[in-house]
mmCIF file of the N, C-alpha and C atoms, coordinates in Angstrom:
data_MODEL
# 
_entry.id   MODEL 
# 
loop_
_atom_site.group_PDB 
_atom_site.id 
_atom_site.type_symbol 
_atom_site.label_atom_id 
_atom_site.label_alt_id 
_atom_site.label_comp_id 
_atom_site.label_asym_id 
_atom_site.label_entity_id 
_atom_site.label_seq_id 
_atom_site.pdbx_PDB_ins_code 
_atom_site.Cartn_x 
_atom_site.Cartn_y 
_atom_site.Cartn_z 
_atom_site.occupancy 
_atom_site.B_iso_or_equiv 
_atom_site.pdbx_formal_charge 
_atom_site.auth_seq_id 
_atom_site.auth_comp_id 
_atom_site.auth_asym_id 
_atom_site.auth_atom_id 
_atom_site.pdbx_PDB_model_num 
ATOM 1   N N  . UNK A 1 1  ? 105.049 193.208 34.764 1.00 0.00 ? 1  UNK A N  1 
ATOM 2   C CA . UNK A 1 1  ? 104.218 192.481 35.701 1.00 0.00 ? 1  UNK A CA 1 
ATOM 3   C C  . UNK A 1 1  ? 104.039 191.050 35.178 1.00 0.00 ? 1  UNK A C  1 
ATOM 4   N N  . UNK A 1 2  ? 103.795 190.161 35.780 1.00 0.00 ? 2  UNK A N  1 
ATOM 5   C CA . UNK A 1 2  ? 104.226 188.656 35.818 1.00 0.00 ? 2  UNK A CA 1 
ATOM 6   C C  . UNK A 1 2  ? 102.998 188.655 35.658 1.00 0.00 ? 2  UNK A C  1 
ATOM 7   N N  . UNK A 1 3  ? 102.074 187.229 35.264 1.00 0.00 ? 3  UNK A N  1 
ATOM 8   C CA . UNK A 1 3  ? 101.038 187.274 34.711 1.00 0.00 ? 3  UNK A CA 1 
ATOM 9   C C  . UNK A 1 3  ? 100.173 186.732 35.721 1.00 0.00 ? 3  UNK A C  1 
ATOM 10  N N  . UNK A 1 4  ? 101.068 186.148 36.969 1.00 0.00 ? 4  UNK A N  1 
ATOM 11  C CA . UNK A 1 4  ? 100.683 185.547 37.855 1.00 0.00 ? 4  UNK A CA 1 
ATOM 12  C C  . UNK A 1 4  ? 100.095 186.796 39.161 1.00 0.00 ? 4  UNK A C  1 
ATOM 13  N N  . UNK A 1 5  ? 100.983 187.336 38.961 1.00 0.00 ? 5  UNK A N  1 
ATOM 14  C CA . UNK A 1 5  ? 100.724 189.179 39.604 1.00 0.00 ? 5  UNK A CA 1 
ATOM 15  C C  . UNK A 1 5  ? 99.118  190.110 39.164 1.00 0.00 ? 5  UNK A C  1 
ATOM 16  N N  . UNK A 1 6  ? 99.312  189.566 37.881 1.00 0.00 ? 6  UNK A N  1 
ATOM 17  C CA . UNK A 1 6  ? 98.060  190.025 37.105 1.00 0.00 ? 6  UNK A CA 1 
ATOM 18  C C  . UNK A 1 6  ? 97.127  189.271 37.790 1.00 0.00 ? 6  UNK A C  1 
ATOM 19  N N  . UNK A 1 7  ? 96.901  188.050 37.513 1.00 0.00 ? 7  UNK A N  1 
ATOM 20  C CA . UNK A 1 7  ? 95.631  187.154 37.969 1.00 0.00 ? 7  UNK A CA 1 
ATOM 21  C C  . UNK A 1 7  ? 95.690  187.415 39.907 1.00 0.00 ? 7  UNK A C  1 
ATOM 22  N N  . UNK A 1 8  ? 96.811  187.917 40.243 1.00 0.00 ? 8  UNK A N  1 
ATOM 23  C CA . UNK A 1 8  ? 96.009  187.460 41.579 1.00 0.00 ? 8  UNK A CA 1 
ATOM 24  C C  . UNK A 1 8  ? 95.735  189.075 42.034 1.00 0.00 ? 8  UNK A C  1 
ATOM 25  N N  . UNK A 1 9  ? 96.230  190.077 41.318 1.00 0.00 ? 9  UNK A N  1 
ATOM 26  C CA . UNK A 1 9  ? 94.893  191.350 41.786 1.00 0.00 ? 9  UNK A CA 1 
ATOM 27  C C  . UNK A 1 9  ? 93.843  190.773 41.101 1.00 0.00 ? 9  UNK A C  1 
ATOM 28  N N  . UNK A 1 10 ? 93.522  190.390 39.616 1.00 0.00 ? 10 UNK A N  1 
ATOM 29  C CA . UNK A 1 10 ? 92.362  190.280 39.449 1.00 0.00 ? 10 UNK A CA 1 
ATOM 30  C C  . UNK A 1 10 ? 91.308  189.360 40.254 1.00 0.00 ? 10 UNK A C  1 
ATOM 31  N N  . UNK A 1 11 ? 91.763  188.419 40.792 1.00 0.00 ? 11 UNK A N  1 
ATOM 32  C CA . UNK A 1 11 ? 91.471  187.849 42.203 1.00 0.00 ? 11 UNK A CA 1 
ATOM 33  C C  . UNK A 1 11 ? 90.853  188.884 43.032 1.00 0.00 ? 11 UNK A C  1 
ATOM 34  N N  . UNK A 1 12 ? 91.352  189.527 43.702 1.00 0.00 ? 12 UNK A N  1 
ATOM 35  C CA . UNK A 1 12 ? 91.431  190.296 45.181 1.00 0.00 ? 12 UNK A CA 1 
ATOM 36  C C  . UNK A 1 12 ? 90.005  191.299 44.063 1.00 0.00 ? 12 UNK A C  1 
ATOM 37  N N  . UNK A 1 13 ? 90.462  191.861 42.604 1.00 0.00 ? 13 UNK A N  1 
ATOM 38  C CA . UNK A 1 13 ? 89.000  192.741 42.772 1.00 0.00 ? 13 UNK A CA 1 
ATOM 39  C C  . UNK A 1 13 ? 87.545  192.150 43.051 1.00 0.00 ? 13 UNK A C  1 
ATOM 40  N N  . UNK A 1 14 ? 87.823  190.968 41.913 1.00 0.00 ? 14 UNK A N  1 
ATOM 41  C CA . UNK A 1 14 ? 86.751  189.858 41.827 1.00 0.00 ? 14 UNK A CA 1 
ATOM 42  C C  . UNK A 1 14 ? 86.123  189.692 42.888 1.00 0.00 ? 14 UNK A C  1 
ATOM 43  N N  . UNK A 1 15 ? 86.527  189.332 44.280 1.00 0.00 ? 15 UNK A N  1 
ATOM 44  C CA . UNK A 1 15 ? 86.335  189.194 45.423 1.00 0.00 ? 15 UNK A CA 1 
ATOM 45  C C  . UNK A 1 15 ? 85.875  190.265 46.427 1.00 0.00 ? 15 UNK A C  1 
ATOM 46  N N  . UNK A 1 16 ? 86.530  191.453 45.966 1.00 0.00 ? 16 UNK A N  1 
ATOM 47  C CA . UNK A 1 16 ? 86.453  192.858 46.718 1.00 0.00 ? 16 UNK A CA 1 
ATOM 48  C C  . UNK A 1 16 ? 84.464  192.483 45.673 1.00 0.00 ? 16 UNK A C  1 
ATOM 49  N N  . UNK A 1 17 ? 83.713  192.822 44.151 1.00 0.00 ? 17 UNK A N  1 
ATOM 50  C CA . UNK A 1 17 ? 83.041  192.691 43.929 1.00 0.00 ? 17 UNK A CA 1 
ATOM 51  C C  . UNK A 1 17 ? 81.957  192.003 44.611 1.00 0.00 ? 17 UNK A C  1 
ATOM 52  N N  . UNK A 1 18 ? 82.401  190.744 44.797 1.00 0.00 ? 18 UNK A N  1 
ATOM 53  C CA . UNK A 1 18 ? 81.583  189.668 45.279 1.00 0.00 ? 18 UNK A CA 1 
ATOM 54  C C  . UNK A 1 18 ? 81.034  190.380 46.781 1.00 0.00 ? 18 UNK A C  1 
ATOM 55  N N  . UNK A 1 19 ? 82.128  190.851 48.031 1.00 0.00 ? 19 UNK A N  1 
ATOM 56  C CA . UNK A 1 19 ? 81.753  191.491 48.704 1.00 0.00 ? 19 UNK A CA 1 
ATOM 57  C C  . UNK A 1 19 ? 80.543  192.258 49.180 1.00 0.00 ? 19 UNK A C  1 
ATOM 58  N N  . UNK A 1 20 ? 81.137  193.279 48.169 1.00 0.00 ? 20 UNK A N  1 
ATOM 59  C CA . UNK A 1 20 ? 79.993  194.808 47.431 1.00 0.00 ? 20 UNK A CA 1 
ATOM 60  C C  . UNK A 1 20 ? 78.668  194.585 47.205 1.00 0.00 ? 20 UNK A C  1 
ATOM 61  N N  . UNK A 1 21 ? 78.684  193.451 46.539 1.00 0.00 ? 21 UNK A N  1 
ATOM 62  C CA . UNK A 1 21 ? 77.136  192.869 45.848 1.00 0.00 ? 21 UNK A CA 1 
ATOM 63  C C  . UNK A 1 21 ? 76.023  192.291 47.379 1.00 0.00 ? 21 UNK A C  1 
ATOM 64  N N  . UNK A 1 22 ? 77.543  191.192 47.947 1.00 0.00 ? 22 UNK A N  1 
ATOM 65  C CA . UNK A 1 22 ? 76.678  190.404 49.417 1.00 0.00 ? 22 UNK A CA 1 
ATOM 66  C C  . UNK A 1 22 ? 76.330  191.520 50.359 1.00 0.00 ? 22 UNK A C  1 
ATOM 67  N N  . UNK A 1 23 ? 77.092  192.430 50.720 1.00 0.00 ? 23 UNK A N  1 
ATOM 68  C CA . UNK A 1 23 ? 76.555  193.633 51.302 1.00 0.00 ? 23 UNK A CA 1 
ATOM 69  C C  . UNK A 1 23 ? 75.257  194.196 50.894 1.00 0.00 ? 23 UNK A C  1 
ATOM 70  N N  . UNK A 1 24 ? 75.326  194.384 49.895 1.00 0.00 ? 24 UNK A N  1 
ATOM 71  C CA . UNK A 1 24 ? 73.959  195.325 48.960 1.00 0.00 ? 24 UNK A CA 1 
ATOM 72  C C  . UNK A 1 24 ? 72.741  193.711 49.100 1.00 0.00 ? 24 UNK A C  1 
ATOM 73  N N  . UNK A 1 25 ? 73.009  193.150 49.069 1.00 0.00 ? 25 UNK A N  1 
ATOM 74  C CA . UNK A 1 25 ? 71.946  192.069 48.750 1.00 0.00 ? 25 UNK A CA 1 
ATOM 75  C C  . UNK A 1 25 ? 71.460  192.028 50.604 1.00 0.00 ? 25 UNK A C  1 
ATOM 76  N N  . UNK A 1 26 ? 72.252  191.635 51.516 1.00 0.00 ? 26 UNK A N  1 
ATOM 77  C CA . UNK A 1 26 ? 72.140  191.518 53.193 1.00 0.00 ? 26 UNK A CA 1 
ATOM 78  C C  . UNK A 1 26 ? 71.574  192.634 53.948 1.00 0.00 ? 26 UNK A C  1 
ATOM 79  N N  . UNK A 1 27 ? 71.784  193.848 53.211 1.00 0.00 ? 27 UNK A N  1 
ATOM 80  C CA . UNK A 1 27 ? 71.246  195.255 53.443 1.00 0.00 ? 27 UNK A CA 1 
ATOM 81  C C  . UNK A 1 27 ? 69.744  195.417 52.942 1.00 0.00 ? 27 UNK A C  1 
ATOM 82  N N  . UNK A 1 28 ? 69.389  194.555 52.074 1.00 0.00 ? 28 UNK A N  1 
ATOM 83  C CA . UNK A 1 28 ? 67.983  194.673 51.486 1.00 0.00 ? 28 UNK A CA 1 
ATOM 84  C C  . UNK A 1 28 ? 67.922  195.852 50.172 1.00 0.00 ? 28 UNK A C  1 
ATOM 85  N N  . UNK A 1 29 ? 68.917  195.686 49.765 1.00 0.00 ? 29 UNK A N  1 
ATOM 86  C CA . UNK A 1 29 ? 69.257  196.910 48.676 1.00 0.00 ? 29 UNK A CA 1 
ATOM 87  C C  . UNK A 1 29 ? 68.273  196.962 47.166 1.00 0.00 ? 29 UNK A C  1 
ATOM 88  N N  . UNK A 1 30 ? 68.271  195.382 47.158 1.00 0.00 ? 30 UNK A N  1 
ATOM 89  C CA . UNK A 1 30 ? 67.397  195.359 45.755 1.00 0.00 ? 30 UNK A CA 1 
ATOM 90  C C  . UNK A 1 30 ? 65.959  195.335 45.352 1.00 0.00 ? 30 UNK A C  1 
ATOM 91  N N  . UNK A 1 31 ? 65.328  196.253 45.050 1.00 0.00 ? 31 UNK A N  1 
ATOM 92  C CA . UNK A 1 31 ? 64.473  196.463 44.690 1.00 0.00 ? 31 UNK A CA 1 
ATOM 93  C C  . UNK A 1 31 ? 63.446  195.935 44.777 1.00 0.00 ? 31 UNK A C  1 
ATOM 94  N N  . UNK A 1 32 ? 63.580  195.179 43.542 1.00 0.00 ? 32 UNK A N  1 
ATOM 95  C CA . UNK A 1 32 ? 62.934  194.068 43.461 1.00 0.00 ? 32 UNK A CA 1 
ATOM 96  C C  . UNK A 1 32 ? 62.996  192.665 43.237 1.00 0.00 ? 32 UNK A C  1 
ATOM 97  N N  . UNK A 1 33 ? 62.289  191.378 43.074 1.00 0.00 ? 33 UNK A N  1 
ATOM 98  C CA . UNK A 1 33 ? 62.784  190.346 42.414 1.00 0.00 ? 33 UNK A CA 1 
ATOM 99  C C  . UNK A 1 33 ? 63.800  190.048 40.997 1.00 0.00 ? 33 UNK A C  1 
ATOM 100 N N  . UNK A 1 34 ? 63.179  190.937 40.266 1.00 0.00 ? 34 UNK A N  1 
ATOM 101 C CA . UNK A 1 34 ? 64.729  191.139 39.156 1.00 0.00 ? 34 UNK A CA 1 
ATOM 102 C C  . UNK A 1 34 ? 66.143  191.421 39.467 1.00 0.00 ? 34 UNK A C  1 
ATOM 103 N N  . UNK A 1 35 ? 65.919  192.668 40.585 1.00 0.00 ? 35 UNK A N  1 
ATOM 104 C CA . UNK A 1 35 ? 67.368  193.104 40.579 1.00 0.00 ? 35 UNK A CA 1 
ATOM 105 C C  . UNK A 1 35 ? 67.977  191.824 41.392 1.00 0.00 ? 35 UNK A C  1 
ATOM 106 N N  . UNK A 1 36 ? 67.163  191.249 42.457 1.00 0.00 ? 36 UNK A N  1 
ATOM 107 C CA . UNK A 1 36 ? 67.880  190.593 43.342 1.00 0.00 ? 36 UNK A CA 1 
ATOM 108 C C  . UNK A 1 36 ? 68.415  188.884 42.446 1.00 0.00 ? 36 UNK A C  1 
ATOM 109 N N  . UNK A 1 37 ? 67.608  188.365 41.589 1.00 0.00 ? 37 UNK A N  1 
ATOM 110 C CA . UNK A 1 37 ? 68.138  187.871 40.952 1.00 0.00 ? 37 UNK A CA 1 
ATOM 111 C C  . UNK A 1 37 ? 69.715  188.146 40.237 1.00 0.00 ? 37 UNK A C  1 
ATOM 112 N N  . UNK A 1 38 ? 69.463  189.304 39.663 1.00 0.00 ? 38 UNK A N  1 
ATOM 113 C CA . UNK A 1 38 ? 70.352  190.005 38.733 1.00 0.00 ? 38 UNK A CA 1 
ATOM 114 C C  . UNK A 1 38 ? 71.877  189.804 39.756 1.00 0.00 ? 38 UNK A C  1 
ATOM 115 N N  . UNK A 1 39 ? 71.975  190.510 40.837 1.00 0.00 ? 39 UNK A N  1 
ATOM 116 C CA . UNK A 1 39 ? 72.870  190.276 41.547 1.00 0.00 ? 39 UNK A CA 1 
ATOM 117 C C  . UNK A 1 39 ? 73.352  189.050 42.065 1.00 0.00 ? 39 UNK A C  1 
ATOM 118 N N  . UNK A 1 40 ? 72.017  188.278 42.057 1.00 0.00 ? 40 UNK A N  1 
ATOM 119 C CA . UNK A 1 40 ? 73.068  186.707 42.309 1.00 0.00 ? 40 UNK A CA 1 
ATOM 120 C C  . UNK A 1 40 ? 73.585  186.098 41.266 1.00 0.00 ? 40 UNK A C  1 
ATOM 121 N N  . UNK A 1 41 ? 72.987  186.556 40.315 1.00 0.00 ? 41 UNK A N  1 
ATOM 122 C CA . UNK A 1 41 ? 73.779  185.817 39.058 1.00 0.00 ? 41 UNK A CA 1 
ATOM 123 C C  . UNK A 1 41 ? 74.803  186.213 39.081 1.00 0.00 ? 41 UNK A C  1 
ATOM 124 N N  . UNK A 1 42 ? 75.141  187.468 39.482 1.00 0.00 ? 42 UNK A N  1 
ATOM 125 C CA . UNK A 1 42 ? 76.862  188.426 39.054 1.00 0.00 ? 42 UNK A CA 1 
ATOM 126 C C  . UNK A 1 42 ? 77.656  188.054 40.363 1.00 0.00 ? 42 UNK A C  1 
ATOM 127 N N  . UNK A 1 43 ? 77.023  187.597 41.204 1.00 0.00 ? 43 UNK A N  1 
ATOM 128 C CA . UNK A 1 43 ? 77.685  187.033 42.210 1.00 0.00 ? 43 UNK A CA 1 
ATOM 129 C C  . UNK A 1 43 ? 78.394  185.185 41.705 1.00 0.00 ? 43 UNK A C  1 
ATOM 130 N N  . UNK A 1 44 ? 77.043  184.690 41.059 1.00 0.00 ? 44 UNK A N  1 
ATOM 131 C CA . UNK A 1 44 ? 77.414  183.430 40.493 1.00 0.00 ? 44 UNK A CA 1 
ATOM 132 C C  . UNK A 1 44 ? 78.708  183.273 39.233 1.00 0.00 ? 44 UNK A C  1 
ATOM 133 N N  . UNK A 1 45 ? 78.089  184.362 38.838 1.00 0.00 ? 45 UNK A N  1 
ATOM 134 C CA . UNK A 1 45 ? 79.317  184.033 37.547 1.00 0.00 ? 45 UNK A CA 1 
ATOM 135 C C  . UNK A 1 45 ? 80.843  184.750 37.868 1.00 0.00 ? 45 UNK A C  1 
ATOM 136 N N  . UNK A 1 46 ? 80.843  185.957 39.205 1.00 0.00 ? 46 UNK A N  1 
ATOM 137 C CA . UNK A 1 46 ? 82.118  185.979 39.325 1.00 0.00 ? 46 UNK A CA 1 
ATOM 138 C C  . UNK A 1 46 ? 82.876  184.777 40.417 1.00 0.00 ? 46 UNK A C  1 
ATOM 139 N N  . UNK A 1 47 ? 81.865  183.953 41.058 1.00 0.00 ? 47 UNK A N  1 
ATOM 140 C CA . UNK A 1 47 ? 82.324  182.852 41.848 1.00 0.00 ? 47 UNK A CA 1 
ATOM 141 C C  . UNK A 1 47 ? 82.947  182.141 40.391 1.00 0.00 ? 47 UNK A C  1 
ATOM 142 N N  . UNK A 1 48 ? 82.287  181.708 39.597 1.00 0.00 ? 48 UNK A N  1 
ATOM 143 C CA . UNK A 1 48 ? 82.423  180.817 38.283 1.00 0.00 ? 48 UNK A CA 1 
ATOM 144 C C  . UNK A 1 48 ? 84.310  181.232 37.999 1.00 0.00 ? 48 UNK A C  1 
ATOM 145 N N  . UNK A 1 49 ? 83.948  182.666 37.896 1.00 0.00 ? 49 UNK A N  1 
ATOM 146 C CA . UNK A 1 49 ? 85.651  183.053 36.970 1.00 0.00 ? 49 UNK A CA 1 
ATOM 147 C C  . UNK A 1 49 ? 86.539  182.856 38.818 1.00 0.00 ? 49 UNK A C  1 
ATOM 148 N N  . UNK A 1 50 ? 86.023  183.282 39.500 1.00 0.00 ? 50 UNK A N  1 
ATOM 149 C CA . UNK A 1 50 ? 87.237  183.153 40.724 1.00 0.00 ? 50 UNK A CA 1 
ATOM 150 C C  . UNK A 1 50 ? 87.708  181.860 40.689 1.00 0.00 ? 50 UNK A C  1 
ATOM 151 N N  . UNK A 1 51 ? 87.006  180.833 40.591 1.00 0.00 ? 51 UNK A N  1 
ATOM 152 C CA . UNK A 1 51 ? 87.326  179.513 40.423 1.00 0.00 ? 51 UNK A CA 1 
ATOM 153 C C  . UNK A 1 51 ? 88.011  178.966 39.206 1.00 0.00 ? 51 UNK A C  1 
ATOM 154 N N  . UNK A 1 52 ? 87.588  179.667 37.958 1.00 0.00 ? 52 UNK A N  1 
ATOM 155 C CA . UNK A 1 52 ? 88.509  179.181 36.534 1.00 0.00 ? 52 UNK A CA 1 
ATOM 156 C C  . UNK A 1 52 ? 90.121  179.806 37.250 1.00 0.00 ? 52 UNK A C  1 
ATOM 157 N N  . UNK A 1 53 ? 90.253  181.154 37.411 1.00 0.00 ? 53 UNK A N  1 
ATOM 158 C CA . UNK A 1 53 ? 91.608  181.713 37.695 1.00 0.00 ? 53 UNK A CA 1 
ATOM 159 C C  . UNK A 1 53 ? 92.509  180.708 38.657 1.00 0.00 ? 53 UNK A C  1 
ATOM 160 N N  . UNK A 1 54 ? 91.801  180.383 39.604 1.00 0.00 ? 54 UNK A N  1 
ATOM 161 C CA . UNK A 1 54 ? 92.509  179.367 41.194 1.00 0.00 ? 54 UNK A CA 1 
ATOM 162 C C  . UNK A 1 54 ? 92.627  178.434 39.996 1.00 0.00 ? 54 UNK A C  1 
ATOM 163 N N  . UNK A 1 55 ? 92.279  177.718 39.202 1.00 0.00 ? 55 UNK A N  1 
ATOM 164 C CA . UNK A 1 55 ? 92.739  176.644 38.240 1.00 0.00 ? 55 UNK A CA 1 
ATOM 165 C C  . UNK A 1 55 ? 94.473  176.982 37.768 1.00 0.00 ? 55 UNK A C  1 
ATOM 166 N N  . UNK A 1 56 ? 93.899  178.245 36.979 1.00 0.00 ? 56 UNK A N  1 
ATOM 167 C CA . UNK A 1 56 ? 94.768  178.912 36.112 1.00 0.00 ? 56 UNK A CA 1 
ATOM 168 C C  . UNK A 1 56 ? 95.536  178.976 36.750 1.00 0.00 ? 56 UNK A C  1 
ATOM 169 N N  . UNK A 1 57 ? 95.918  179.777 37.767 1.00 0.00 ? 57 UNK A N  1 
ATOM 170 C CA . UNK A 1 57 ? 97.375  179.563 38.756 1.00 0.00 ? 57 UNK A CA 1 
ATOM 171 C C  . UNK A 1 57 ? 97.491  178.222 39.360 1.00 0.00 ? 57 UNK A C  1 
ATOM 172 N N  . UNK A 1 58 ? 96.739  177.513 39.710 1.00 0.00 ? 58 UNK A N  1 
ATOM 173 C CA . UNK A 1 58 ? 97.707  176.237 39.937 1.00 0.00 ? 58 UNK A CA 1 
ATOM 174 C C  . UNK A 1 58 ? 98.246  175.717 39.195 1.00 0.00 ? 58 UNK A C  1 
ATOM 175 N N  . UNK A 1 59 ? 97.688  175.998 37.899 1.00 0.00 ? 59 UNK A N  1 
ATOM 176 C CA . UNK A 1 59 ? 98.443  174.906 36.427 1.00 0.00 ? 59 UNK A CA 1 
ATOM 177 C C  . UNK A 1 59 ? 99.811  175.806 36.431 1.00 0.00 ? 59 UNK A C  1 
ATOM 178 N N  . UNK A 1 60 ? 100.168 176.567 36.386 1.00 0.00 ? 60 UNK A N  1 
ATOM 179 C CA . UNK A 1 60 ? 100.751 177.407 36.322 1.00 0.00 ? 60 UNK A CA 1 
ATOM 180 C C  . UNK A 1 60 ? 102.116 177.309 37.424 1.00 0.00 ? 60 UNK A C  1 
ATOM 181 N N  . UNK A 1 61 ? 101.587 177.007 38.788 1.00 0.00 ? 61 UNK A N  1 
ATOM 182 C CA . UNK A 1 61 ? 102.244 176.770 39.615 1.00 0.00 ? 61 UNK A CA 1 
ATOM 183 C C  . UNK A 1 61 ? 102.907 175.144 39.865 1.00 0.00 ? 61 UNK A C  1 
ATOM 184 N N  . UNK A 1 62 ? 102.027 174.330 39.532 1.00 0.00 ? 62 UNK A N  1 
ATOM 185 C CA . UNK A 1 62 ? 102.589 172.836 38.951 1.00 0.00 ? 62 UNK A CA 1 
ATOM 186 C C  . UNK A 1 62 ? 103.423 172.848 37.543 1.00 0.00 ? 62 UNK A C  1 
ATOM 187 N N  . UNK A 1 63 ? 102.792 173.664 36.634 1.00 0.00 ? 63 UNK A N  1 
ATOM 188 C CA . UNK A 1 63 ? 103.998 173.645 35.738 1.00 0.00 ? 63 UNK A CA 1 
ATOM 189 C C  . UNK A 1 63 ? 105.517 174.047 36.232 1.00 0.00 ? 63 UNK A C  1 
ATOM 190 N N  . UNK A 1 64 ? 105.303 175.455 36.913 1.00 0.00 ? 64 UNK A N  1 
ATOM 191 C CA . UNK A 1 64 ? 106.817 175.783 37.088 1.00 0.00 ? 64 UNK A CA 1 
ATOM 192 C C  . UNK A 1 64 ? 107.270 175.028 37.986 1.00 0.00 ? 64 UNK A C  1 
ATOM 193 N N  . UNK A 1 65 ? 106.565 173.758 38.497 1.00 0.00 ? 65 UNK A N  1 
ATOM 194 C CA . UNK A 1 65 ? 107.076 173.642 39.983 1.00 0.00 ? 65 UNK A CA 1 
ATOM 195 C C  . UNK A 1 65 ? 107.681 171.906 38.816 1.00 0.00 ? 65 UNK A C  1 
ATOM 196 N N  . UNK A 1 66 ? 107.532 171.704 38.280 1.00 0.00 ? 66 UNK A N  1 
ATOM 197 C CA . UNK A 1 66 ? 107.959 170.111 37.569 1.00 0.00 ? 66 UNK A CA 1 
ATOM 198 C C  . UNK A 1 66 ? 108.474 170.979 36.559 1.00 0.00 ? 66 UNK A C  1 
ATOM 199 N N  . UNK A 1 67 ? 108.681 171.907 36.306 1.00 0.00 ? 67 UNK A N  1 
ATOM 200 C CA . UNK A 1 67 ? 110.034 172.134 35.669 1.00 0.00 ? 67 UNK A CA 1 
ATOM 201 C C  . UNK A 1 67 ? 111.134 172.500 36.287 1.00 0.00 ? 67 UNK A C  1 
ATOM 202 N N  . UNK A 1 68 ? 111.420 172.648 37.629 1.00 0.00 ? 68 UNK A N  1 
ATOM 203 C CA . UNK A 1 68 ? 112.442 173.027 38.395 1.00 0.00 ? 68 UNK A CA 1 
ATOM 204 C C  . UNK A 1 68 ? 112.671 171.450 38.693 1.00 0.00 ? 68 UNK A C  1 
ATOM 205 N N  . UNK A 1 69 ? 111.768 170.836 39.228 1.00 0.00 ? 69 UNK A N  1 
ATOM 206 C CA . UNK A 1 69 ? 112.245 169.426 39.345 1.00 0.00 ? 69 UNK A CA 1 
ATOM 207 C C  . UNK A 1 69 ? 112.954 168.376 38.394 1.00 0.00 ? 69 UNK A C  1 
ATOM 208 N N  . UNK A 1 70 ? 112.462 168.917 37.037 1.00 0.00 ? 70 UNK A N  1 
ATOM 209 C CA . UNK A 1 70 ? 112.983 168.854 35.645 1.00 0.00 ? 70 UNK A CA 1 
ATOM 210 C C  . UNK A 1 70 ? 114.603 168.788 35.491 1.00 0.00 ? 70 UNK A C  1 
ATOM 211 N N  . UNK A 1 71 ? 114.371 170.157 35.849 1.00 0.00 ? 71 UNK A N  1 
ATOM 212 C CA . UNK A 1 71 ? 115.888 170.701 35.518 1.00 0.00 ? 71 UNK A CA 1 
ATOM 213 C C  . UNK A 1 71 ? 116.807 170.399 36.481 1.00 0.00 ? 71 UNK A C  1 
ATOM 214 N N  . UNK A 1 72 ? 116.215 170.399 37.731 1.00 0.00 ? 72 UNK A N  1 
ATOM 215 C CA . UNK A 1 72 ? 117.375 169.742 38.991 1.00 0.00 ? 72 UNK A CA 1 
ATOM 216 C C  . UNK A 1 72 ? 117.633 168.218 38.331 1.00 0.00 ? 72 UNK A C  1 
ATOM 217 N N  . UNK A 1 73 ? 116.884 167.765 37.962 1.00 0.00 ? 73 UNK A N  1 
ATOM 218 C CA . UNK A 1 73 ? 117.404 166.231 37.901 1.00 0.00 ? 73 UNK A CA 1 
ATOM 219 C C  . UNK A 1 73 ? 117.746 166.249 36.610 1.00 0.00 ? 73 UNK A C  1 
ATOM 220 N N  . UNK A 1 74 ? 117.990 166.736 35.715 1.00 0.00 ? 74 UNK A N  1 
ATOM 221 C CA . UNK A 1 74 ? 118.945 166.822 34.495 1.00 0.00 ? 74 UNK A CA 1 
ATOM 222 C C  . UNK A 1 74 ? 120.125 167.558 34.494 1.00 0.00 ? 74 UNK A C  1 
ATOM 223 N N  . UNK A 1 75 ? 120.634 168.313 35.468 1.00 0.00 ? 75 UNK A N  1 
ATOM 224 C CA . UNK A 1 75 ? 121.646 168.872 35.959 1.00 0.00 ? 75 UNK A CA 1 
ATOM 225 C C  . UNK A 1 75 ? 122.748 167.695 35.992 1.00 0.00 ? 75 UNK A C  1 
ATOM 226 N N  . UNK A 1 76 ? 122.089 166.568 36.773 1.00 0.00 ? 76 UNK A N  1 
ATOM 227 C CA . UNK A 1 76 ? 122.495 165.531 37.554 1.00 0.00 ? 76 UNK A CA 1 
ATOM 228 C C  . UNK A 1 76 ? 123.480 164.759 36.143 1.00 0.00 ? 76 UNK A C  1 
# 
C-alpha cells in the first residue's frame, strides 16, 4: 500500500469520526457541559490532523508532480 493510499483512508476515517461526534453533539447526546466540551475538542483536533494530512499529500503530490517535470525536461 502506497503511503498516499494510507493517508487518504486515514482521511475518510477521520472524517467518518468527525461525523459520529456532530451527530451525537446535534442529537443532544452530551450530558453535560464537560462532555460537550470534550467532544468539540475531538472534533477540533481531528479538524487540526485532517488539515496537517491535506498538507501532507499535497507536498507529496507537488513533489511527484516537479519531478516528472524534472525528468521530462532532462530527457530532452
Amino acid at each position: 500500500m502506497y503511503i498516499t493510499d494510507f493517508l487518504n483512508k486515514y482521511k475518510r476515517d477521520l472524517n467518518n469520526r468527525i461525523d459520529d461526534i456532530s451527530i451525537s453533539l446535534t442529537s443532544g447526546s452530551a450530558s453535560d457541559i464537560g462532555q460537550y466540551k470534550a467532544m468539540v475538542g475531538e472534533i477540533q483536533g481531528l479538524t487540526y490532523a485532517l488539515e496537517h494530512i491535506q498538507t501532507l499529500l499535497k507536498k507529496v503530490d507537488d513533489d511527484s508532480n516537479s519531478t516528472k517535470i524534472r525528468s521530462s525536461t532532462e530527457e530532452r
